[in-house]
C-alpha positions as CSV (number, residue, x, y, z in Angstrom):
1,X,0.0,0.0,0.0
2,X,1.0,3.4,-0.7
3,X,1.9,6.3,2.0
4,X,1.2,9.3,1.8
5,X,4.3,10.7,1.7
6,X,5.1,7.9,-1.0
7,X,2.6,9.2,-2.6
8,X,3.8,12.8,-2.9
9,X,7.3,11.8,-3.4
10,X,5.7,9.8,-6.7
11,X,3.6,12.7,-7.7
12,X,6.7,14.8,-7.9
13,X,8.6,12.2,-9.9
14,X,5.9,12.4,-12.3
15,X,5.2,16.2,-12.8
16,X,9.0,17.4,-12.0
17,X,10.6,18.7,-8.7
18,X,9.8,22.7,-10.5
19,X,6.3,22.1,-10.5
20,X,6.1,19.9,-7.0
21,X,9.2,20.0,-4.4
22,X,8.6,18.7,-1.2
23,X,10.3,19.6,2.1
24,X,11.6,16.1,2.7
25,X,11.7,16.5,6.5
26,X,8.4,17.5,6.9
27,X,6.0,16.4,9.8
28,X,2.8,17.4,8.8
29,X,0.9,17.8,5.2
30,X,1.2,21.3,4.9
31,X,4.8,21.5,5.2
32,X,6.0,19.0,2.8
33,X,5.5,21.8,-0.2
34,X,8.0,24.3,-0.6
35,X,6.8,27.8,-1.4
36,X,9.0,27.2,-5.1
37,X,6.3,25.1,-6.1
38,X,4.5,26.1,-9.2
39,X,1.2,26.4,-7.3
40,X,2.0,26.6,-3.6
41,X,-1.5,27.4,-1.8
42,X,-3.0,25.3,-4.1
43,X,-1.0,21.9,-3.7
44,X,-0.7,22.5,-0.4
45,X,-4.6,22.6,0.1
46,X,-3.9,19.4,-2.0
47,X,-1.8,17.7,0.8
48,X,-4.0,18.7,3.3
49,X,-7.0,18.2,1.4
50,X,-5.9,14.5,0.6
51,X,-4.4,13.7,3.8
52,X,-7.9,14.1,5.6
53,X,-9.8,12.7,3.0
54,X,-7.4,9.6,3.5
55,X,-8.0,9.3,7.0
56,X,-4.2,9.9,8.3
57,X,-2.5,10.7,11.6
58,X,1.2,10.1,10.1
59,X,2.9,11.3,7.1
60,X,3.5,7.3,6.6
61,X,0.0,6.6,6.8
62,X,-1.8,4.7,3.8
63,X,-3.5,6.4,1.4
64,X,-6.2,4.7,-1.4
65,X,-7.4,6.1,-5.1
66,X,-10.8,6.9,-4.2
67,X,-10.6,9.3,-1.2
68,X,-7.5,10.9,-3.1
69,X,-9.5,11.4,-6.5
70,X,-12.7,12.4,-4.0
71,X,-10.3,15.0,-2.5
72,X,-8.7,16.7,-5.5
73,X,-12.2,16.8,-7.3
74,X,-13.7,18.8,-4.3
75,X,-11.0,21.2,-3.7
76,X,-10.9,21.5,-7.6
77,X,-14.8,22.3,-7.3
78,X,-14.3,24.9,-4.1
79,X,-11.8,26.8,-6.0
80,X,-13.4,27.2,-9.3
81,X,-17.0,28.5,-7.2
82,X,-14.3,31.1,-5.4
83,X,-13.1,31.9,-8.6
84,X,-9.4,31.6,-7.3
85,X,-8.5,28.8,-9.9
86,X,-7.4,29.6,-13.3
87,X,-6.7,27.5,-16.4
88,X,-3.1,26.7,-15.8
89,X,-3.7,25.9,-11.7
90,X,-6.9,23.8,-12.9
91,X,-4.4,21.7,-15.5
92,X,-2.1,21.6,-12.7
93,X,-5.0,19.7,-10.4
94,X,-6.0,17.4,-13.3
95,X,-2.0,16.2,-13.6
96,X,-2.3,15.8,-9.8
97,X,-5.2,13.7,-10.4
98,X,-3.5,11.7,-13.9
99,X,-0.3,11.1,-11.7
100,X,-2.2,9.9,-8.4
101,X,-4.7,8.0,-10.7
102,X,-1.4,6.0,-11.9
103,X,0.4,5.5,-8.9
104,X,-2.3,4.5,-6.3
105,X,-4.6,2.7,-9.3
106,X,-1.3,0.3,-9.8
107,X,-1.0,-0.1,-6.5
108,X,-4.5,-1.3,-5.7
109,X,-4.8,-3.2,-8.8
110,X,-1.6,-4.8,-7.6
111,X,-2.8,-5.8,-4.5
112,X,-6.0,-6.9,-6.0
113,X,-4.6,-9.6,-8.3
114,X,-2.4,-11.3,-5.7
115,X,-4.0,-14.6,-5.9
116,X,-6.4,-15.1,-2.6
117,X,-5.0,-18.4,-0.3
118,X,-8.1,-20.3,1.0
119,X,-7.9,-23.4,3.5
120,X,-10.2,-26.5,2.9
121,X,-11.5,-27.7,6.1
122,X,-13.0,-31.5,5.9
C-alpha cells in the first residue's frame, strides 16, 4: 500500500521537482511543499485536502485512489466556485489527479490480483 508521503514523493517524480518540491523532512501535510512550487496554496490545500480525506495521523499513513481522486475533485470544485482557480492551476489539479490516478490505481490493482489463499477444512 502506498503512503502518503510515497505518494507525494511519486507525484513529484511524475510532474517534475519545478512544479512539486517537497520539504523532505516534513511532519505534517502542509509542510511537505515548498513555497518554489509552481502552485503553492494550491498543492498545499492538495496535501492537506488529501491527507484528511485519507484518514491519516502520520505522514507514513496509507492512502487509497478513491478518497485521493474524491479530495482533489472537491478542492478542484471549491476553488473554481471562489473563482481563485485559473486555467493553468486547474491543469495543474488534473495532472495531480492523472499522476495519483497511476500511482495509487497500480497499486490497488496490484494488491488486487495477488492470488487469494483459502484453506479447505474436511
Amino acid at each position: 500500500m502506498t503512503t502518503f508521503i510515497a505518494l507525494f514523493e511519486q507525484m513529484q517524480t511524475a510532474l517534475g521537482e519545478a512544479c512539486l518540491p517537497l520539504e523532505p523532512e516534513a511532519g505534517r501535510p502542509a509542510g511537505l511543499i515548498m513555497s518554489e512550487a509552481l502552485f503553492p496554496e494550491l498543492a498545499r490545500q492538495a496535501a492537506m485536502t488529501i491527507y484528511q480525506s485519507n484518514n491519516c495521523r502520520a505522514m507514513h499513513d496509507p492512502v487509497r485512489l478513491y478518497p485521493t481522486l474524491d479530495a482533489l475533485g472537491h478542492l478542484k470544485q471549491s476553488w473554481s466556485e471562489s473563482g481563485k482557480i485559473d486555467v493553468d492551476a486547474m491543469d495543474f489539479l488534473e495532472r495531480l489527479g492523472i499522476a495519483a490516478t497511476k500511482i495509487l490505481g497500480y497499486a490497488e490493482s496490484s494488491t488486487a490480483d495477488q492470488p487469494k489463499i483459502s484453506t479447505v477444512v474436511t
